[in-house]
Phi, psi and omega in degrees: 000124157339150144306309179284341172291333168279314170312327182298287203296313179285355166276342159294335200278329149334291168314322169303125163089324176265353153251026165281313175300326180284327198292327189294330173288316205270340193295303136007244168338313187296301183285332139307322199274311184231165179271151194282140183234150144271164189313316186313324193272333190278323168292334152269336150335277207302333182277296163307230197347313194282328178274336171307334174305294171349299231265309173307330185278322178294322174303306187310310194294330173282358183079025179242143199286147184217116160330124156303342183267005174282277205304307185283340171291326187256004165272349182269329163327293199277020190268302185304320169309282187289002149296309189282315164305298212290336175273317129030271200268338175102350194265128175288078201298017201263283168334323181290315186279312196313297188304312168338300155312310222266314212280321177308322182311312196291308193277335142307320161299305180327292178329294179311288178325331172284352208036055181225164191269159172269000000 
């Protein structure tokens, strides 16, 4: 097995249970906490909050200086938004990166063997 193929497989092996559980924690919380929204509303949550990331990265990216706590609010924005879509919607994100994972892995591999990059 590859060093990446082992980095592949132990990051699933991470991911199992436990990022079933953060999805199960925010969900929780959410539905205490707050009043019930649709998927609809968190997937635009989630578009919002990912272009305010954006915006902040363009700035940086143009050379004006952006607090790193800039960065980190807003990745936690938008971390938090999908989690709160994916509970929504019903989609079990823990199982979606995994199958993700394994299929970039397969086709990485295809790539490597072709001697080509992924």
């Amino acid at each position: 097995m590859s060093k990446m193929a082992y980095e592949n497989l132990d990051l699933i092996n991470t991911l199992t249970n436990n990022l079933s559980l953060i999805q199960k924690k925010f969900d929780i919380y959410q539905n205490n906490c707050f009043s019930k929204k649709t998927p609809e509303f968190f997937c635009l949550e989630l578009n919002g909050e990912a272009g305010e990331l954006a915006n902040i990265e363009k700035k940086q990216w143009k050379g004006k200086n952006v607090e790193f706590s800039k960065f980190e609010d807003e990745a936690a924005d938008v971390f938090i938004a999908l989690i709160n879509y994916c509970n929504a919607r019903g989609v079990n994100i823990e199982n979606a990166v995994i199958e993700k994972l394994k299929k970039i892995e397969e086709k990485r591999q295809v790539l490597l063997n072709n001697k080509e990059e992924y």
